[in-house]
C-alpha positions in Angstrom: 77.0 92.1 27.7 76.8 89.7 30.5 80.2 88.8 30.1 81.5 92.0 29.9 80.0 92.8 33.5 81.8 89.9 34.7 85.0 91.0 34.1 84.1 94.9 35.1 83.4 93.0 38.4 79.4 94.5 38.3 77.8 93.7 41.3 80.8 91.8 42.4 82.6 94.3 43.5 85.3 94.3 41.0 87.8 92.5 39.7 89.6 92.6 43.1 87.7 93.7 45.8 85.4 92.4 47.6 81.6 91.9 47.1 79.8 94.7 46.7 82.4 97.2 47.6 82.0 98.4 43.7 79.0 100.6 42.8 77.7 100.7 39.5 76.9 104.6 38.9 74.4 105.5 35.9 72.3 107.5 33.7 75.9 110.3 34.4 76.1 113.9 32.3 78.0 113.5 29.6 80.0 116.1 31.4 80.8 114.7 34.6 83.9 114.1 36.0 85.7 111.9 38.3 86.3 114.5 40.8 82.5 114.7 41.3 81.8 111.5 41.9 84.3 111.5 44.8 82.9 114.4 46.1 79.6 112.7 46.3 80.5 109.5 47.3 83.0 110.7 49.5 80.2 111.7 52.7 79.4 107.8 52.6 82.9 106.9 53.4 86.2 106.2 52.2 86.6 106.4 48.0 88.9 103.5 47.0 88.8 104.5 43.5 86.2 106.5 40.8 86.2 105.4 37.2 84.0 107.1 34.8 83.8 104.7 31.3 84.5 107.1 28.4 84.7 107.1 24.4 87.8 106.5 23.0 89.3 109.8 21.7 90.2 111.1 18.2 93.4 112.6 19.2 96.5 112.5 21.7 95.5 115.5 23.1 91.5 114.9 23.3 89.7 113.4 26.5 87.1 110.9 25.5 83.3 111.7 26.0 81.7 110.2 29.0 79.8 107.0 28.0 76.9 108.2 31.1 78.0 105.6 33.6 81.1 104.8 35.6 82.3 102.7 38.8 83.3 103.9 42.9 85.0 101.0 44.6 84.5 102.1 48.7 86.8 100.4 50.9 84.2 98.5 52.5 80.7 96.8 51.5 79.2 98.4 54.7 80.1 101.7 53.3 79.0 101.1 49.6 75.6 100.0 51.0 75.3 103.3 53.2 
């Protein structure tokens, strides 16, 4: 697990940002979206990039299942911390 959150960047904010530009979002609806998550994060300043971790799909044409947790890389640690 540990290693796994070293290569998601957790708590260091990502793979190639800087630290603590990356938040760690949990405990998500299975039914939220990235969209959202912009929206919210958005009034702390500026949204690099929202991921939400999902299930892997049974089919082509199928979105995966939120897993309840997901990433939002600001552009700045100042504004991830706000």
């Amino acid at each position: 697990e540990k290693e796994k959150d070293k290569e998601m960047g957790v708590g260091k904010g990502g793979p190639r940002g800087n630290p603590g530009d990356t938040l760690y979002v949990g405990d998500l609806p299975l039914d939220a979206n990235e969209e959202e998550l912009l929206r919210e994060f958005g009034s702390c300043g500026n949204v690099v990039h929202v991921v939400i971790t999902r299930e892997r799909p049974h089919s082509e044409t199928e979105v995966g299942r939120s897993r309840g947790f997901g990433f939002v890389k600001m552009s700045s640690a100042a504004e991830a911390n706000s």
